[in-house]
N, C-alpha and C positions, 0 to 999 in steps of 0.2 A: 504494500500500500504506500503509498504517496503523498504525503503531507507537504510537501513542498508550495503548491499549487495553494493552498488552504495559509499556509504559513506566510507566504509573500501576500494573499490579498489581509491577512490578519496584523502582519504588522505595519503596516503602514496607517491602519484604524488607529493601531496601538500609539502611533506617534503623533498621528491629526490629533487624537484627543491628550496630547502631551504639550502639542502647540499651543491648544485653544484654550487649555490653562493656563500655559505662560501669559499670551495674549489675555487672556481674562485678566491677571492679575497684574499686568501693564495698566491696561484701563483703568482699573479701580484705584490703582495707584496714582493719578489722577485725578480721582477724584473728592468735591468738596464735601467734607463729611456736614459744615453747617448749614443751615437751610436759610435762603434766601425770600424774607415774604414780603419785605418791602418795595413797593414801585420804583424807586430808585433803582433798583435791583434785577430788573425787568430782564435783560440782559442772562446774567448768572444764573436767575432761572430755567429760561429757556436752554440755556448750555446745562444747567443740573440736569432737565430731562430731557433732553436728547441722550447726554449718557447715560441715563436710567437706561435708556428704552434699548441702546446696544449692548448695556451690559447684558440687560434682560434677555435679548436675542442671542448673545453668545454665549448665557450657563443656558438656556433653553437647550439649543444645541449639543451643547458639551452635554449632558445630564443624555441625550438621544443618542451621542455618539459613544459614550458608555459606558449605556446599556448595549448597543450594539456588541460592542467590543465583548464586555462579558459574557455574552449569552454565545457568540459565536467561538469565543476564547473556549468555552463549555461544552460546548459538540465537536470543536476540534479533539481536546481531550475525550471526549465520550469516542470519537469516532480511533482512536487511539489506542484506547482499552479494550475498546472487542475488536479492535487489529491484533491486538497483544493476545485476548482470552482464546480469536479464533486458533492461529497460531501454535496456543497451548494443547487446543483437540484435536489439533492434526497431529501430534508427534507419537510415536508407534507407544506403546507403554503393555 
C-alpha cells in the first residue's frame, strides 16, 4: 500500500493550517485591544472592525482547515493499520 499519494496531499493541509496561524496571530498582533466609541474616533473604528471581520474570517477558516486536517490525519492512520493488521493475516503461521 501507498501512503505517499495520501501523505503529500496531507501535509501540505498540515502546513496551510500552520500559516494561517502565524498569519492569525500577525493580525491580532495589531490589533487595538481599547474600544473606540467616540465620534472623534470614527476613523479607528471602522479600522477596529474591518479587522474584526478578517480576523473573524481567518480563525473561521483555520478552525475548517483543522478539522480537515485531523479527520483526514485519522483515516490516513486508520487506513495504515489495517495495511498493517491485513499484512499480519496473510503470513503463513
Amino acid at each position: 500500500m501507498h501512503l505517499t499519494l495520501y501523505l503529500a496531499t496531507w501535509i501540505p493541509l498540515v502546513v496551510l493550517v500552520g500559516v494561517l496561524a502565524i498569519y492569525r496571530n500577525m493580525m491580532a498582533s495589531h490589533e487595538d485591544e481599547s474600544i473606540h466609541v467616540l465620534d472623534g474616533d470614527a476613523p479607528q473604528v471602522a479600522a477596529q472592525a474591518k479587522l474584526s471581520h478578517r480576523l473573524e474570517a481567518v480563525e473561521r477558516w483555520g478552525k475548517i482547515l483543522t478539522t480537515v486536517v485531523i479527520v483526514y490525519g485519522l483515516v490516513i492512520g486508520a487506513m495504515y493499520l489495517y495495511y498493517i493488521w491485513q499484512q499480519g493475516a496473510k503470513l503463513p503461521g
